[in-house]
C-alpha positions, 0 to 999 in steps of 0.5 A: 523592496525592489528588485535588482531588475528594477533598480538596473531599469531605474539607474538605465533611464540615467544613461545617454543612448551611446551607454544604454547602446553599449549595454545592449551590445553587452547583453545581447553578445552575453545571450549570444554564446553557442550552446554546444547541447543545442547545435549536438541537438540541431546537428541530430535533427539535421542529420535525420532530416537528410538521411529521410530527405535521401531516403524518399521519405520527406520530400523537398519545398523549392525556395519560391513556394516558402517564399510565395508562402510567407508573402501572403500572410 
């Protein structure tokens, strides 16, 4: 028996690209909700990289070497 994933994936093939377009709008503004856990997580993680940044004990990457970084690979 298939399962509702694959029915939806057959009954999509069916769809004109505008509808399947608006399917993927649909989902993605679905997936894209905030999670207030994870920006309390984040704003933590935040707060402790500046307090180390302040304290001297991390230091700083200027924007041309992480950009110079990536570039190369």
């Amino acid at each position: 028996m298939a399962t509702t994933t694959e029915k939806l994936a057959s009954e999509i093939q069916s769809l004109t690209d505008m509808e399947k377009l608006h399917l993927v709008d649909t989902i993605l503004a679905d997936l894209d909700r905030p999670d207030p856990e994870l920006d309390r997580i984040w704003a933590e993680e935040s707060r402790k990289r500046w307090t180390a940044y302040k304290e001297g004990r991390i230091s700083s990457v200027s924007y041309l070497d992480v950009m110079d970084k990536y570039r190369r690979v």
